[in-house]
DSSP file (Angstrom, degrees, kcal/mol; ACC not computed):
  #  RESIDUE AA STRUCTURE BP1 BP2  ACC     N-H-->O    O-->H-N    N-H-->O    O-->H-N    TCO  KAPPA ALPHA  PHI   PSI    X-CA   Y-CA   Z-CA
    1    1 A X              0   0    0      0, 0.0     2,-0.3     0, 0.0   103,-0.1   0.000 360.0 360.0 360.0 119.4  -81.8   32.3  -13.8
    2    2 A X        -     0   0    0    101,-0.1     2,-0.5    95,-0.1   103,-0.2  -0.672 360.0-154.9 -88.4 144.0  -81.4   33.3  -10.0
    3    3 A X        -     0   0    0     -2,-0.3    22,-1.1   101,-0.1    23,-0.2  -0.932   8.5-165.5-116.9 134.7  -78.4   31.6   -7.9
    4    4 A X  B     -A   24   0A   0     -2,-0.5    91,-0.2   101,-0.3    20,-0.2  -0.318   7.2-169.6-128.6  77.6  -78.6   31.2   -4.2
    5    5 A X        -     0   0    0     18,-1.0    18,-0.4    -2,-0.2     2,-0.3  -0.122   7.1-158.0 -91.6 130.7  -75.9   30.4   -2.1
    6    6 A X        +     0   0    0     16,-0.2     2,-0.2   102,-0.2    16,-0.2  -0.853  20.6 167.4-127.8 152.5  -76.7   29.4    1.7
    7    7 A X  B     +B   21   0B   0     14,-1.0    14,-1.3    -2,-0.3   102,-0.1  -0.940  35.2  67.8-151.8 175.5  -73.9   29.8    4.0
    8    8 A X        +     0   0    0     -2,-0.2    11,-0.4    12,-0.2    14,-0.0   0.204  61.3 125.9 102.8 -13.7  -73.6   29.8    8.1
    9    9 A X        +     0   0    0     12,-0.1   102,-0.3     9,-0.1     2,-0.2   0.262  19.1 117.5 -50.4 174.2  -74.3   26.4    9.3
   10   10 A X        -     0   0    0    100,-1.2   102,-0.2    99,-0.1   103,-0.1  -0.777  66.3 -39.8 137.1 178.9  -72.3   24.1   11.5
   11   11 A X        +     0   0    0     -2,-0.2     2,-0.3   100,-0.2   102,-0.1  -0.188  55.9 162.6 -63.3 141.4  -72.4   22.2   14.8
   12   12 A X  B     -c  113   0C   0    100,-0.7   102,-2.2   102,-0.1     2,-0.2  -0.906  35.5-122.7-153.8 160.3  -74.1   24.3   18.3
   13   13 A X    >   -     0   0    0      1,-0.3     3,-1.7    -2,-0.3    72,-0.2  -0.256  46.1 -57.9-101.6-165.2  -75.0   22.7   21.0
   14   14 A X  T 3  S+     0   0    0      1,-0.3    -1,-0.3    -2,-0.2    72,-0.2  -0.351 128.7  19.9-116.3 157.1  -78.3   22.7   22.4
   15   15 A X  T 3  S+     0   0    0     70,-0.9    69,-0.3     1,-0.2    -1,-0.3   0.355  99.2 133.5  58.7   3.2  -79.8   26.2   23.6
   16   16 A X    <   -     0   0    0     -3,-1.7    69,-0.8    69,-0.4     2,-0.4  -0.037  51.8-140.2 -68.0 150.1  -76.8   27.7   20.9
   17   17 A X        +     0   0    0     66,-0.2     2,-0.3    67,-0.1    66,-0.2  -0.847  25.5 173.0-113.1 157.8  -77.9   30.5   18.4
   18   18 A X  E     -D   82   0D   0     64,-4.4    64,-4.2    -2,-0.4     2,-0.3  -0.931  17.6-149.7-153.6 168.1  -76.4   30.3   14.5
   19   19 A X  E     -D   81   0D   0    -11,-0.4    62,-0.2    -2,-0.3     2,-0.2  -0.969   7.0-152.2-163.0 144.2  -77.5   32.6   11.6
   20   20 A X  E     -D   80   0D   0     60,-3.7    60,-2.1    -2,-0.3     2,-0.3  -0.519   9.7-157.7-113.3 155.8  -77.5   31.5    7.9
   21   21 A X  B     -B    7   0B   0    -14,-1.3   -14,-1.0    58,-0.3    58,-0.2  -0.794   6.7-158.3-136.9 161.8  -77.2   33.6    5.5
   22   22 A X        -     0   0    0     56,-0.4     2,-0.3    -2,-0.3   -16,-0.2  -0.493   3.7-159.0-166.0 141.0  -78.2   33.6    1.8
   23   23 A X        -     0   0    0    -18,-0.4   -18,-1.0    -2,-0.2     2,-0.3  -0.582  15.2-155.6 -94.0 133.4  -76.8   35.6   -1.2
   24   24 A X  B     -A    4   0A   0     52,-2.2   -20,-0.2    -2,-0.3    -1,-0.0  -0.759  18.6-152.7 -65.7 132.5  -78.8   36.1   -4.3
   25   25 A X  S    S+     0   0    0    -22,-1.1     2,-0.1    -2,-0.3   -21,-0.1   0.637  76.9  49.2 -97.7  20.2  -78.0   36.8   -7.5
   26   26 A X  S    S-     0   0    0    -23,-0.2     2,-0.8    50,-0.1    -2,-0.2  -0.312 102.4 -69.9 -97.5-174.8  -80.9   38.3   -8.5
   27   27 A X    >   -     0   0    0     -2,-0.1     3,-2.3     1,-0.1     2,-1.1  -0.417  36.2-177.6 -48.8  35.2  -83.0   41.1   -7.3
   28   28 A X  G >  S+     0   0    0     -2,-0.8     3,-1.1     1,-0.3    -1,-0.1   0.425  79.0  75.3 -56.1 -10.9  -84.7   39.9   -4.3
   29   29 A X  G 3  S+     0   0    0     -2,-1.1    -1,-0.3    44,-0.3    44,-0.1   0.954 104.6  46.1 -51.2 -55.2  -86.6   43.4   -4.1
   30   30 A X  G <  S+     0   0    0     -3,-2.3     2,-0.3    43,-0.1    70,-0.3   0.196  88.9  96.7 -67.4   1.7  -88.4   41.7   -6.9
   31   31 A X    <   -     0   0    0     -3,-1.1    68,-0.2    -4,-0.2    22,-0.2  -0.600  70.0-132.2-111.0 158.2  -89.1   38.5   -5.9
   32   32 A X  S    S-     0   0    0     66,-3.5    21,-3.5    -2,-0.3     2,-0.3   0.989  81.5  -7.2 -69.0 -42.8  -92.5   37.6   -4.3
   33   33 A X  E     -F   52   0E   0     65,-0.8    65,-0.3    19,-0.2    19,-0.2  -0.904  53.3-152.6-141.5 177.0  -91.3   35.8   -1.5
   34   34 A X  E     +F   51   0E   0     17,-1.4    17,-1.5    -2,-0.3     2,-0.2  -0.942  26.1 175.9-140.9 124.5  -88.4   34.6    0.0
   35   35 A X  E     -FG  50  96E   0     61,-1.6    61,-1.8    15,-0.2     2,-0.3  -0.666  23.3-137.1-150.2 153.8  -88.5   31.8    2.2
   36   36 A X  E     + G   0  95E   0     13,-2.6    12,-4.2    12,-0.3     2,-0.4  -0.995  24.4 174.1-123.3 139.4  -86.2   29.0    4.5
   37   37 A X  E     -FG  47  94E   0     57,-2.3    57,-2.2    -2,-0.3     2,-0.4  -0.782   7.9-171.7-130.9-171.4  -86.8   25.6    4.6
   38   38 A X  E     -F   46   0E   0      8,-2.6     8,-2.8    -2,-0.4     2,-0.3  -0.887   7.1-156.5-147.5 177.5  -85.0   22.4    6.2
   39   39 A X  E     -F   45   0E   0     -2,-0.4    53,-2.0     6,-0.2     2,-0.5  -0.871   8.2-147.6-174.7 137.4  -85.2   19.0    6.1
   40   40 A X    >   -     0   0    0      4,-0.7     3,-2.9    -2,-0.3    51,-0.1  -0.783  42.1 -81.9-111.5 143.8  -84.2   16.7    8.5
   41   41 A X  T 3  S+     0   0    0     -2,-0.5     3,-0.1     1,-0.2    -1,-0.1  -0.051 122.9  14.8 -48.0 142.1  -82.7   12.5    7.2
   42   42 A X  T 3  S+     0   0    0      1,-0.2     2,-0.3    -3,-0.1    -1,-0.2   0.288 113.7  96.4  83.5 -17.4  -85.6   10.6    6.7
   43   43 A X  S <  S-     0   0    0     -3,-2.9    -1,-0.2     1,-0.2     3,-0.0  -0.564  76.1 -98.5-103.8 141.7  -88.5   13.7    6.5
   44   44 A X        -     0   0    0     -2,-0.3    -4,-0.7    -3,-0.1     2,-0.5  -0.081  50.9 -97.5 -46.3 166.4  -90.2   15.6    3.9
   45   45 A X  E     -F   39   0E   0     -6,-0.1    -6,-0.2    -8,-0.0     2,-0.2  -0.920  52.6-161.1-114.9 134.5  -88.5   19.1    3.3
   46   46 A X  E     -F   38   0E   0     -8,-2.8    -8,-2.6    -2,-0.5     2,-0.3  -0.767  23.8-104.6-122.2 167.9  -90.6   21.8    5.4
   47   47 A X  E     +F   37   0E   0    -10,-0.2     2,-0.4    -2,-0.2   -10,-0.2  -0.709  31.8 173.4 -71.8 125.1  -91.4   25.7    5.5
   48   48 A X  E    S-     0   0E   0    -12,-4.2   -12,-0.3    -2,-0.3    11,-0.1  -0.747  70.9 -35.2-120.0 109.0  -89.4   27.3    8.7
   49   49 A X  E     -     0   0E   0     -2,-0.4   -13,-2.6   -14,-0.1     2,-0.3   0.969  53.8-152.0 168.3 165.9  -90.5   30.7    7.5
   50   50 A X  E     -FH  35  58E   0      8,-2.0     8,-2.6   -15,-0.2     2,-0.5  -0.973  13.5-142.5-152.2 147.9  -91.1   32.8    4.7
   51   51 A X  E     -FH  34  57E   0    -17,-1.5   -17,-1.4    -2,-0.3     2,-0.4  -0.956  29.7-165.7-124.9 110.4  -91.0   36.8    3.9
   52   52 A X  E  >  -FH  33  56E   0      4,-2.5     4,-1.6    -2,-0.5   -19,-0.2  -0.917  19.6-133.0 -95.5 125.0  -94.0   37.6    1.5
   53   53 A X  T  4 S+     0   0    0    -21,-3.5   -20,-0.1    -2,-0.4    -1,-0.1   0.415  97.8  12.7 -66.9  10.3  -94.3   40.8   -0.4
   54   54 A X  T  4 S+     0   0    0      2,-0.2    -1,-0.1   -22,-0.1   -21,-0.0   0.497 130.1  44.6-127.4 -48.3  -97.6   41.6    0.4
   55   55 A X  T  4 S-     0   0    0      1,-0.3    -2,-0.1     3,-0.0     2,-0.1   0.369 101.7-134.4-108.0   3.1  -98.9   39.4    3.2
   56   56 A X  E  <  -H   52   0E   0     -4,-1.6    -4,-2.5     2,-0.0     2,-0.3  -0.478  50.3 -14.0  90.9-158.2  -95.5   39.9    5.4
   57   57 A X  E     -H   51   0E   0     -6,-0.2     2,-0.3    -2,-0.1    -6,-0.2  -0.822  59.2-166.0-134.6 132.5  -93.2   37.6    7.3
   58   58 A X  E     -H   50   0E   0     -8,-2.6    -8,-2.0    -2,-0.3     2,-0.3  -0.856  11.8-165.1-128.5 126.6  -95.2   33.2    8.1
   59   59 A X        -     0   0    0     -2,-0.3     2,-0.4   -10,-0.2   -11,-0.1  -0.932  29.8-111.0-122.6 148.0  -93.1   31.1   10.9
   60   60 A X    >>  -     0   0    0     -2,-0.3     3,-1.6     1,-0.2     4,-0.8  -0.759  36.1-117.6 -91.4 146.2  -93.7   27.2   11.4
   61   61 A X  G >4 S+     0   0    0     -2,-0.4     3,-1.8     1,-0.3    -1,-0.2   0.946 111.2  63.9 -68.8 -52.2  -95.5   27.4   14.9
   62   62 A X  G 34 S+     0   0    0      1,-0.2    -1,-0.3    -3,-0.1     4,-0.1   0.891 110.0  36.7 -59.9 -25.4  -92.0   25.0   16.3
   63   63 A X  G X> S+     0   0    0     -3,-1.6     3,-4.0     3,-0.1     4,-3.6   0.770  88.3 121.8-109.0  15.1  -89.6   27.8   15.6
   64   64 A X  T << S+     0   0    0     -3,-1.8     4,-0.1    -4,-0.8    -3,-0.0   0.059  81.2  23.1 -42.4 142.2  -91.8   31.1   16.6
   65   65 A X  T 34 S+     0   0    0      2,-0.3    -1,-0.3     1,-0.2    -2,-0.1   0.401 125.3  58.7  78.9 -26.4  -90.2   33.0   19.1
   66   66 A X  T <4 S+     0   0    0     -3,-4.0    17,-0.9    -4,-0.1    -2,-0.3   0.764  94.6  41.0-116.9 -35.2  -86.9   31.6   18.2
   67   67 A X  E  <  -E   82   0D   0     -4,-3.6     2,-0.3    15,-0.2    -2,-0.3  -0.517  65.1-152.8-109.2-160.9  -85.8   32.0   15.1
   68   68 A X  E     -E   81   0D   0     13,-2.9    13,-2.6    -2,-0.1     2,-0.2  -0.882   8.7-144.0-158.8 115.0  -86.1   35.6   12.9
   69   69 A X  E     -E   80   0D   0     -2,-0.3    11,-0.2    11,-0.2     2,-0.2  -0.753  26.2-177.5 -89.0 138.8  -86.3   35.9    8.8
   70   70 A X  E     -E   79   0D   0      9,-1.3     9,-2.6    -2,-0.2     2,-0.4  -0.867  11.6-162.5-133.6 156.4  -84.4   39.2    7.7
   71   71 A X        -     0   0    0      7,-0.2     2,-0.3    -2,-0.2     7,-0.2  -0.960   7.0-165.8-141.1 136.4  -84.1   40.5    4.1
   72   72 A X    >>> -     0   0    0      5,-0.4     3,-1.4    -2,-0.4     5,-0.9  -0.811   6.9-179.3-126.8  93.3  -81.6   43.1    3.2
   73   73 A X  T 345S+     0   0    0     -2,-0.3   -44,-0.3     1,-0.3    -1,-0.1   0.561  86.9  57.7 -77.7 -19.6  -82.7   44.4   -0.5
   74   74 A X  T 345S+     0   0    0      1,-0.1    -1,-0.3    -3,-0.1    -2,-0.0   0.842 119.7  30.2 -70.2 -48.4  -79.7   46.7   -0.6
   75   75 A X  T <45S-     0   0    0     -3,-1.4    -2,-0.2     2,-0.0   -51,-0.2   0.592 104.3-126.3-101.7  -7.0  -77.4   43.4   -0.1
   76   76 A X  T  <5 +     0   0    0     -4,-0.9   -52,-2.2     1,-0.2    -3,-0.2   0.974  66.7 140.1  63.5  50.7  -79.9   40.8   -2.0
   77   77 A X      < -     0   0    0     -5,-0.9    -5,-0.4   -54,-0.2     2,-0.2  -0.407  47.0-165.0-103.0 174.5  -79.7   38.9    1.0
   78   78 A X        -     0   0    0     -2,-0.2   -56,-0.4    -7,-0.2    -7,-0.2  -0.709  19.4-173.5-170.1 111.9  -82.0   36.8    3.2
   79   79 A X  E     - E   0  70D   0     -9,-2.6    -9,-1.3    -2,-0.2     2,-0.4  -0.718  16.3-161.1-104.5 174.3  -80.9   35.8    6.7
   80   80 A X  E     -DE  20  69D   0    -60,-2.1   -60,-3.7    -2,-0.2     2,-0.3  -0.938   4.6-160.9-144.4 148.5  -82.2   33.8    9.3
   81   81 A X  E     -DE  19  68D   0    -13,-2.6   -13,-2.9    -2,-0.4     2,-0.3  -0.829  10.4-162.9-113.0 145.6  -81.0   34.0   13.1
   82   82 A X  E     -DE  18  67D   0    -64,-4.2   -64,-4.4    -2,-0.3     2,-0.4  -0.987   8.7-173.9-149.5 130.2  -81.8   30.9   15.2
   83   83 A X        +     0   0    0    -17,-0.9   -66,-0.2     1,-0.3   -67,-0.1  -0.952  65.7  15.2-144.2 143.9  -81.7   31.4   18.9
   84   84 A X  S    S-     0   0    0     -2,-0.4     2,-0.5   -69,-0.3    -1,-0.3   0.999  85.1-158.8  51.3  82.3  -82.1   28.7   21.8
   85   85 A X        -     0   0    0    -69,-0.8   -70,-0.9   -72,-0.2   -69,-0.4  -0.686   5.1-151.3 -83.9 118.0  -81.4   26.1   19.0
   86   86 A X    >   -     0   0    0     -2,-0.5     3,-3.0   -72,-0.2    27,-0.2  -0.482  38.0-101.6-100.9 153.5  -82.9   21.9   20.0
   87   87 A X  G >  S+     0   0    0      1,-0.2     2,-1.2     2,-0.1     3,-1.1   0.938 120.3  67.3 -35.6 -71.9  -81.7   19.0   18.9
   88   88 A X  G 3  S+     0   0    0      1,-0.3    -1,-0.2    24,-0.1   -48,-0.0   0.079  80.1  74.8 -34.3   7.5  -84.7   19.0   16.5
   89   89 A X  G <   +     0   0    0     -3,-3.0     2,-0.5    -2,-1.2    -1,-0.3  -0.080  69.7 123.6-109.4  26.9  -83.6   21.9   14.5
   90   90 A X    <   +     0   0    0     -3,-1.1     2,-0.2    22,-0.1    22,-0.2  -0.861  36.8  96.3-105.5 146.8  -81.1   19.7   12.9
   91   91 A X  E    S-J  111   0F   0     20,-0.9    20,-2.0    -2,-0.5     2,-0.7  -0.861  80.1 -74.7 172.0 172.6  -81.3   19.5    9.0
   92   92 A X  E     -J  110   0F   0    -53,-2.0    18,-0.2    18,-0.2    -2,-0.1  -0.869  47.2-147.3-106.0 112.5  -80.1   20.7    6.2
   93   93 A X  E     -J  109   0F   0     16,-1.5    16,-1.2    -2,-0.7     2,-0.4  -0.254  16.7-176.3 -62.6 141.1  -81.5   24.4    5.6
   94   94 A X  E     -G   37   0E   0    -57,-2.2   -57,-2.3    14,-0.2     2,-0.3  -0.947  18.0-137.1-145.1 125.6  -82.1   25.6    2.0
   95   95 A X  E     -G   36   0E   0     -2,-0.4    11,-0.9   -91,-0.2     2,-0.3  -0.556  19.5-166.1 -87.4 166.9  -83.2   29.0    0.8
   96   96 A X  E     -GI  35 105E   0    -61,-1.8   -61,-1.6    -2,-0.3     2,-0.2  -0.923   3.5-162.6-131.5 164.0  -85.8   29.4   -2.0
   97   97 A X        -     0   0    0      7,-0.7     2,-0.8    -2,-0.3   -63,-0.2  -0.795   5.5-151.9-130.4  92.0  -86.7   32.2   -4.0
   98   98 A X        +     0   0    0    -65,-0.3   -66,-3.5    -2,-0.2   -65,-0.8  -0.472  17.2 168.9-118.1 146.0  -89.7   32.8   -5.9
   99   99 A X  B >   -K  102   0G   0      3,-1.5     3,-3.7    -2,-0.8   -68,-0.1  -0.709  53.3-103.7-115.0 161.0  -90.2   34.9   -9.0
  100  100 A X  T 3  S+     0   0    0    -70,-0.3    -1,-0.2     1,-0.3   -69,-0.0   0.888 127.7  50.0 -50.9 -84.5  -92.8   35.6  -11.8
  101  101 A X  T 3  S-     0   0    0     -3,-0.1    -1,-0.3  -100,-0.0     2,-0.2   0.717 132.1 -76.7 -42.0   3.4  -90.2   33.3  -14.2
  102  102 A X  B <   -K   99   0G   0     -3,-3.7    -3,-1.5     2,-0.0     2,-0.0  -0.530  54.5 -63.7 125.2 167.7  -90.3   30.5  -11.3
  103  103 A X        -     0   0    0     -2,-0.2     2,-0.2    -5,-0.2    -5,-0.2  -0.319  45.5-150.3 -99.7 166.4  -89.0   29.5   -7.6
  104  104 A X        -     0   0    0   -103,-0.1    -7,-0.7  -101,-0.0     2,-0.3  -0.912   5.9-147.2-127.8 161.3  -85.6   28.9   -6.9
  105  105 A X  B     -I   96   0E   0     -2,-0.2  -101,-0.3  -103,-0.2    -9,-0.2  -0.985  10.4-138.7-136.7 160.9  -83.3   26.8   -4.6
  106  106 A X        -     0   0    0    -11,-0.9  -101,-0.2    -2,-0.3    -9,-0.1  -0.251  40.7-107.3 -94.3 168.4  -79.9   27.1   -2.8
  107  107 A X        -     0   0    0      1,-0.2  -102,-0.1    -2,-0.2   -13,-0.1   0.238  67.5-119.1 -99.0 -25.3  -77.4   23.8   -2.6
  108  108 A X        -     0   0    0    -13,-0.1     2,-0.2     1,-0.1   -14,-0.2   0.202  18.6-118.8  78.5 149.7  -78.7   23.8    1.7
  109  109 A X  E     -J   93   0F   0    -16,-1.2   -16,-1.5  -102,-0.1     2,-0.3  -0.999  25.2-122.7-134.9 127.8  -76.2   24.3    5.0
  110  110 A X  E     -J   92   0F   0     -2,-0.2  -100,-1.2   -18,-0.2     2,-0.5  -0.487  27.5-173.0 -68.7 147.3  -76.1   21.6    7.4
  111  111 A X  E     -J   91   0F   0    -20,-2.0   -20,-0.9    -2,-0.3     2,-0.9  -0.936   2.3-174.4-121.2 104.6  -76.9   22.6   10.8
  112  112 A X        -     0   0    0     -2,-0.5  -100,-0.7   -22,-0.2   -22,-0.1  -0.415   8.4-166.5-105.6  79.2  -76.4   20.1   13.5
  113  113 A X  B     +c   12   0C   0     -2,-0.9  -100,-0.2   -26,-0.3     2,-0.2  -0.413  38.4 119.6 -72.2 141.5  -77.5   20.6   17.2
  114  114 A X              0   0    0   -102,-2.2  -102,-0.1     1,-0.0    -2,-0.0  -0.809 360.0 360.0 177.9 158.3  -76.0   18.1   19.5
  115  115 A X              0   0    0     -2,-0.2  -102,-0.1  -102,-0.2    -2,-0.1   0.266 360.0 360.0-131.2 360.0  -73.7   18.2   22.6
């Protein structure tokens, strides 16, 4: 059983950077990918990007250029930095993890752009 813990969220106004953070408690060296997704009231829950061990680091085309998945295998970490942040990147972010024995999910951090 993997645990994921999301932390870094809160209120920015509009062109504001935040960066989310989330600690594993497994191995993440080992895990196939590692991935963020959001979901905004009323929506489906989507992929905002995703760190593959073989095929490398997938952005959804709206946050390309702005935001940036980082993995720190030393800290079992997974960040993501989000820079010139729109009203439309508010949701609640959640990380996932997936492993031979099965994906995982974080509890999600709200993040609310508004001014």
């Amino acid at each position: 059983q993997v645990q994921l813990v999301e932390s870094g969220g809160g209120l920015v106004q509009p062109g504001g950077s935040l960066r989310l953070s989330c600690a594993a408690s497994g191995n993440i060296a080992s895990a196939h990918a590692m991935a963020w997704y959001r979901q905004a009231p009323g929506k489906q829950r989507e992929l905002v990007a995703i760190i593959r061990s073989i095929t490398g680091t997938i952005y959804d085309d709206s946050v390309k250029g702005r935001f940036t998945i980082s993995r720190d295998s030393a800290k079992n970490t997974v960040d993501l930095q989000m820079n010139n942040l729109k009203p439309e990147d508010t949701a609640v972010y959640y990380c996932k993890a997936v492993y031979l024995t099965g994906d995982y999910w974080g509890q999600g951090t709200q993040v609310t752009v508004s001014s």
